[in-house]
Structure formats: structure tokens, C-alpha cells
N, C-alpha and C positions, 0 to 999 in steps of 0.2 A: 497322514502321518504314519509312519512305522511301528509295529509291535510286533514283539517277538517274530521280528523275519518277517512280518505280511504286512502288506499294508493294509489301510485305512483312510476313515474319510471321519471328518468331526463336526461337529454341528456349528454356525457363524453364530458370534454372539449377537448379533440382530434380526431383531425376531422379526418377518415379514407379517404384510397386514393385507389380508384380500381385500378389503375394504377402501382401498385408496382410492381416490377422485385425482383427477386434474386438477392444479393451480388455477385458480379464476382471478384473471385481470380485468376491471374495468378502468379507464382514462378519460381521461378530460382535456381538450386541448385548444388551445386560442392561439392564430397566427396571422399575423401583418408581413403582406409582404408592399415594399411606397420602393417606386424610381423615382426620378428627377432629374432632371437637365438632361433626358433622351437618354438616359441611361448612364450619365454618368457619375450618378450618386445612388447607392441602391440598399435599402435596410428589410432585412429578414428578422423578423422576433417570432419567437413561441414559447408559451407557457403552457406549463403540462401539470397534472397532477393526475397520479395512478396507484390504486390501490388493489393488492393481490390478496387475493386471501386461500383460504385450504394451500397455504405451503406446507411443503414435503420439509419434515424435519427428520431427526430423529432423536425421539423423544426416550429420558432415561425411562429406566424398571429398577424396582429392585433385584439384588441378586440373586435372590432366593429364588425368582421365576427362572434362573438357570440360565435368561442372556441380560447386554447390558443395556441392548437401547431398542427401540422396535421402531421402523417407521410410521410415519402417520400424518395426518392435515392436521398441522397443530397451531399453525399460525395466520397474522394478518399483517400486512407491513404497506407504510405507505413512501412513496416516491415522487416528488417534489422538485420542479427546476425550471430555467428560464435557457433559451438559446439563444444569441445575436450572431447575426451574421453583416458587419458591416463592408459593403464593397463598392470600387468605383476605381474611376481613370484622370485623377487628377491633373495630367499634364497630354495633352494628345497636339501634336503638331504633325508636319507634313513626313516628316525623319526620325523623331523620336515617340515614344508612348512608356508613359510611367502605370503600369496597374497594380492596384493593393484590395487586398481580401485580409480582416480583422474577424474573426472567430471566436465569439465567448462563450464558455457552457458554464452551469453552475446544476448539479446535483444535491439533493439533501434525501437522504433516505433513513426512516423512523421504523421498529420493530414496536407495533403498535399492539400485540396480545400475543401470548404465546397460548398453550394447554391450559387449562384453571387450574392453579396453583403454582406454576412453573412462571420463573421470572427470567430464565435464564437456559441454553438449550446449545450444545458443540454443534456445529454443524463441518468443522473440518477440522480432524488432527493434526499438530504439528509438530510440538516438540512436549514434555513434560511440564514444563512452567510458563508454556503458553499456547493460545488457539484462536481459530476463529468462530465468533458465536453470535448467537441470537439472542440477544438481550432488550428488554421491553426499553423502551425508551433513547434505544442507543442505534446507531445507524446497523443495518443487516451484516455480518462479517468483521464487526469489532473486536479487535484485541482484548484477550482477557487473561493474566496470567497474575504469575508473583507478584509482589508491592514490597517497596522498603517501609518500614515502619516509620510514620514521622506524626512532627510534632502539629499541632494545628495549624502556627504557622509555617510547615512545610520542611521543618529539619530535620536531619536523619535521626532518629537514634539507633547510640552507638553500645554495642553489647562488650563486655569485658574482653573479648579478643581484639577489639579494635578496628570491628568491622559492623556496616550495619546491621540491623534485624530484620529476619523479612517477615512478614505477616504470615498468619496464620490461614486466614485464606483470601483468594485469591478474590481481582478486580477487575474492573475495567483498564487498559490502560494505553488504550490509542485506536483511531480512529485511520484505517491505511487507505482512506478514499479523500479525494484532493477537497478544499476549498471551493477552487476554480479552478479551469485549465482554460487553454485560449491557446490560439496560433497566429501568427504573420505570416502571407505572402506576399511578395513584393518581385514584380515583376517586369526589367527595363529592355525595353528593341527599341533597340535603333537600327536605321535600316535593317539588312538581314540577321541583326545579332541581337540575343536576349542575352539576360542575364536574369534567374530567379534564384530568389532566396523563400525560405522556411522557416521560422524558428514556432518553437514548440517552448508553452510556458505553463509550467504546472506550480500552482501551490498550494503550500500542507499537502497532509496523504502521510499518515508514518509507514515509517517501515521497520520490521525486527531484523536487523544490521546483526545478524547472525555469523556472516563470515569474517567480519572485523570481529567480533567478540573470542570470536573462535582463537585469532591469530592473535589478538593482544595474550589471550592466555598461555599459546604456543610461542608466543616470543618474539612473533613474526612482523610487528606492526615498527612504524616505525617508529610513534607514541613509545610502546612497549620499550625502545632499545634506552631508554632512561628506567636501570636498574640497580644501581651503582648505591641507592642509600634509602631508607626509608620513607614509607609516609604516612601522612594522618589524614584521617577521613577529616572534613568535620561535621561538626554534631553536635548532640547533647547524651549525653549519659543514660545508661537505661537503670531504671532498681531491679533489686534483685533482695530476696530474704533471707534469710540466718544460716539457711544449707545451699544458698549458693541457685537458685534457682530464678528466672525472671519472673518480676508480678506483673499479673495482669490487673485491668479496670474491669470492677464487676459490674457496674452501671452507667447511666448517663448516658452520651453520646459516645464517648469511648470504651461503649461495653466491650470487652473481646481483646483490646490493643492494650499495648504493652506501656506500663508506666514510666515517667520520667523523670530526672533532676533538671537542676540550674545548671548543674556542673557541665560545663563544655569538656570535649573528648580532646585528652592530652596521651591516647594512649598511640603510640606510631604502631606501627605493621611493615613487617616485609616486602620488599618489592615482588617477590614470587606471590603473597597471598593478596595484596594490592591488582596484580592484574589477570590473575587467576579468578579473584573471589568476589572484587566489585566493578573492576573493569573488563572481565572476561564472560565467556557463559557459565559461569559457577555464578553468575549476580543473578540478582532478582530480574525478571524480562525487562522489567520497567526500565531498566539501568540501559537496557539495550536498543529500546525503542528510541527511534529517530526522526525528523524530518525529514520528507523525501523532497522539499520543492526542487525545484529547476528550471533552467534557461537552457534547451541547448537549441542549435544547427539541424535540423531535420534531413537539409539536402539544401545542395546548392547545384545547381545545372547552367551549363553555357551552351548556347547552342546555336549554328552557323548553319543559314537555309542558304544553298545557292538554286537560284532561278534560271533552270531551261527551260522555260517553257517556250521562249522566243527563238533558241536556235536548237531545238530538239522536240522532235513532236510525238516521241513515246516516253520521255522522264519531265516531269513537269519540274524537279524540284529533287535534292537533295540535302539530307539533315543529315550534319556533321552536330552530335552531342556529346558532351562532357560531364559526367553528374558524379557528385561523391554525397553520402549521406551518413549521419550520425559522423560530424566532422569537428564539433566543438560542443561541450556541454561543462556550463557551471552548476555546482552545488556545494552544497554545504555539506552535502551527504558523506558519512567517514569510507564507506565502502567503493565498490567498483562500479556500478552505476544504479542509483534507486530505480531504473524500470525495467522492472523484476519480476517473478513469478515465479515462487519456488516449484509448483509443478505443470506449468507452463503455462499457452496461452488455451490450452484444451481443460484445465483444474485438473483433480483430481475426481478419476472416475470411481471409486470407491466412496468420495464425500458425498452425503448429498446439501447441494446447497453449492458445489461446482469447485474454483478456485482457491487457491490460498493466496489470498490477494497480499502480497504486502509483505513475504517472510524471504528475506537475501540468505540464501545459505547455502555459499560455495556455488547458486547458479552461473548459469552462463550470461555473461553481460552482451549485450548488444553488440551486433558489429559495424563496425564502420565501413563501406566497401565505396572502391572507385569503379565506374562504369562508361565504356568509350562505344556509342554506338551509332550505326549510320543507318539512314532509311532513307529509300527512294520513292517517291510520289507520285503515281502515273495518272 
């Protein structure tokens, strides 16, 4: 940094540790592979279970030691899944052949001890009211950010401005690694013509749908372009005492959280503070947190082999192919496409702990490209 005209150099607020170890992984793995009818029924399974330990976090300090977080082996996490691979040639004749590959993977990953006394540890920053972290019992790189205040059973409450309340501190609040994912190949020749298909099937996996939050608050969505009259949250009512101030619960279950009525919210809000404040990034993260499943098109390719081998005796064969990929995809997703990475597919080399798996914000979405290419076979 600059001072008086000179430069300078400052100290990282991460205090290094000579002390570090390598990550230590041990696994467990069991796998079936069965054909049948000479191969044309064929099942791949494995079950795995892997657990690491001395993970590299980086663990808070006080501020007074002068940084805020210091590396160190702080953790144990375990990793948990099953693979199938079902494949085969269900139609094979003298002219045609039908072949399909069915793909399922299933991950579960658990943050099973952090430091003693630490329940909870950033491992990659991302925005102010939300991150990715290491939390004991929650999969490794969960969502943890703002919370709307609600009721037990799950309704907002709503503060005198007619918006809701956000917590005091922060939560868990999504999970950006899939359920399941799986894929289809499907692949038809007849004589010298194929035809293959792809599809790619992911569900759950949230995402923070940052660059829709962004644009409903700029006005840019198409949700947004309904501005014309008011709206009402709804809710329930929050209390508040004699000078105007929110009460809180001092005990019980709801120690900390903010108290409530019967009385449902009749108070409306502007269209500017409506999608600035609960539908934009001025909400709580939670608000912004999404579903990312999907169905799309992976690639589809045609491709035409002609045969010289019989009146050509240096080209045995040529491939005439045609492929276009990321060609159709459904979801549910508000944004431009949930398979994202806000700092890409390398993470973020300043985190440790790698990716920010799951954060859409103004990335660049996938492309779809068409490909015409020709090979000769000698």
C-alpha cells in the first residue's frame, strides 16, 4: 500500500502455521462388476466410504492476536456414496444396434469434528450474508448466511415497515451439492449411421441465484416489470415495546428470536422496497437460495462412416460427424443456468477448502456450441 509517497507492504490477516500436515484420507471400497447374455447386459456398483482427516481449514483467532484466522488441521469429515453403472445392447440385428449406458452416482458428505470448541469454520468467502462453510454435522461447503425470522410453524415475521425480520445471526441455509445425479446414453447405427444422445440429470444442489436477485432489484427481471401497485408480505406481526423497539425471547427454545402476535401482516410495501428488499439482494440469503435440479441435452452427435476399404487401400474409412452440445436444458432454476461456479472450475485459490461451489453471480453460463468434423481412418 502507499504512504506518504512510498510504498509498502502489510501483513495478511492469516496467520501461517509451520506446523501443517497433509490431509490424511483413508477409504473403503466394494465393487460388483456381473455381464450376462455375452455381454449384453452389464452392471457396475460400488460403494465407498472415505474419511479425511487433518483438513486444512482456516480456523478463527481473536482480534486482538492482530490476524483473523490462521491455518491449521482442524478438522475430520466423512464421504459416503454408492455408483451404478447400468449398461447393455438391447436390440442388435444384422442393420441396426440400439446401445444404452444409465449412470447413477449418489454422494453424502458429513463435517464430522471441527477444533474443540468450534462448531462452525468459513472456508470460502463470498458475499456478506452468505458463505461456504464447515459445519459439524452438515455436508463440507454448506451454505450459511442470513435467515428471515419465523414462526415455528415457518411464517415470516413481519416488522412495522412491512417487511420481514432477519435474524440476528446467521444459519445454515442450503446445501449446493446434488441429491443425485445420473446420465443417459443412447446410442442408434444403422448401417453406417449413428445417432447418440446424452442427457444429464441432476437433483437438489441449491444454488445462491445471485444474479437474478441482483436484477429483480435493478428492475431487470421480468418478474420485476410488475411495479405498478403495492404488496403485502405475508406473515404474522412482530411485538415491539413502549419506545418502539423489537422484543426478543429470553428463554426456551426461542432464546434470541424475535417475538410474535396472532395478528397477520395487513401492512402493504412499495413495489421498489418489495423487490429491492425481499425479492432482491437487500433480502436475507435465504430468500435467494434456490433449487438447482435439471434435465438437460449434454450433446447429441450424427455421425456418417463411409467404407473404403474395398476400393481404396490407403483410407479404410471416413467420418462425416455432426455434434452440438448443451442444446436443451430444463429447470426450474430463475437464473441463466444452475451449472455454475462463481470462481470457476479451478475455485478460488485464496480459499482454502477450493470452490465456491453453488454461488450464480453474473457467471458466465455454459455454452452451447455446434461441431462439424471429418476423420479419416487408415
Amino acid at each position: 500500500f502507499p504512504f506518504a509517497g512510498q510504498n509498502g507492504i502489510g501483513y495478511s490477516n492469516i496467520l501461517g502455521n509451520p506446523d501443517l500436515k497433509p490431509e490424511q484420507v483413508v477409504g473403503k471400497e466394494v465393487g460388483l462388476d456381473l455381464r450376462f447374455f455375452q455381454g449384453r447386459i452389464n452392471v457396475d456398483l460400488t460403494l465407498y466410504n472415505q474419511t479425511t482427516t487433518d483438513i486444512l481449514v482456516q480456523r478463527p483467532l481473536p482480534s486482538s492476536s492482530g490476524f483473523r484466522t490462521v491455518q491449521s488441521n482442524s478438522g475430520e469429515m466423512e464421504n459416503k456414496g454408492i455408483e451404478i453403472l447400468l449398461s447393455g445392447s438391447p436390440i442388435v440385428t444384422s442393420d441396426f444396434r440400439w446401445d444404452i449406458a444409465v449412470n447413477y452416482s449418489r454422494n453424502r458428505s458429513e463435517v464430522l469434528a471441527l477444533a474443540q470448541g468450534v462448531d462452525e469454520v468459513e472456508i470460502a468467502s463470498a458475499f456478506t450474508s452468505i458463505g461456504s462453510y464447515a459445519i459439524v454435522g452438515d455436508p463440507y461447503g454448506a451454505f450459511y448466511g442470513t435467515k428471515w425470522e419465523r414462526t415455528p410453524d415457518g411464517q415470516l415475521i413481519i416488522g412495522d415497515d412491512g417487511l420481514p425480520l432477519v435474524q440476528l445471526e446467521n444459519g445454515g441455509i442450503g446445501n449446493p451439492f446434488p441429491d443425485w445425479q445420473s446420465n443417459i446414453r443412447n446410442t442408434f447405427t444403422y448401417k453406417g449411421i449413428s445417432l447418440t444422445a446424452l442427457f444429464d440429470i441432476r437433483e437438489g444442489g441449491d444454488i445462491y441465484a445471485g444474479t437474478f436477485a441482483r436484477l429483480n432489484r435493478m428492475g431487470k427481471t421480468e418478474a420485476s416489470a410488475d411495479r405498478l401497485r403495492p404488496f403485502l408480505v405475508e406473515g404474522v406481526l412482530a411485538e415491539y415495546d413502549s419506545d418502539g423497539n423489537v422484543v426478543y425471547e429470553t428463554d426456551g427454545a426461542r432464546a434470541g428470536l424475535v417475538k410474535y402476535s396472532d395478528e397477520e401482516n395487513t401492512r402493504q410495501i412499495s413495489a421498489s422496497s418489495y423487490w429491492q428488499n425481499y425479492k432482491g439482494d437487500f433480502a436475507a440469503a435465504e430468500e435467494i437460495v434456490t433449487d438447482g435440479s435439471w434435465i438437460r441435452l449434454r450433446e447429441l452427435s450424427l455421425n456418417y462412416r463411409w467404407n473404403l476399404s474395398k476400393v481404396n487401400e490407403f483410407v479404410e474409412y471416413v467420418d462425416f460427424t455432426a455434434t452440438g452440445r448443451n442444446l436443451w436444458l430444463k429447470t426450474d432454476y430463475p437464473g441463466v443456468d444452475p451449472e455454475t461456479s462463481l470462481t470457476g472450475a479451478g475455485g478460488d485459490p485464496e480459499a482454502i477448502g477450493g470452490a465456491l461451489t453453488g454461488f450464480d453471480y453474473f457467471n458466465n453460463p455454459s455454452t452451447r456450441s455446434y461441431i462439424l468434423s471429418l476423420r479419416f481412418g487408415f
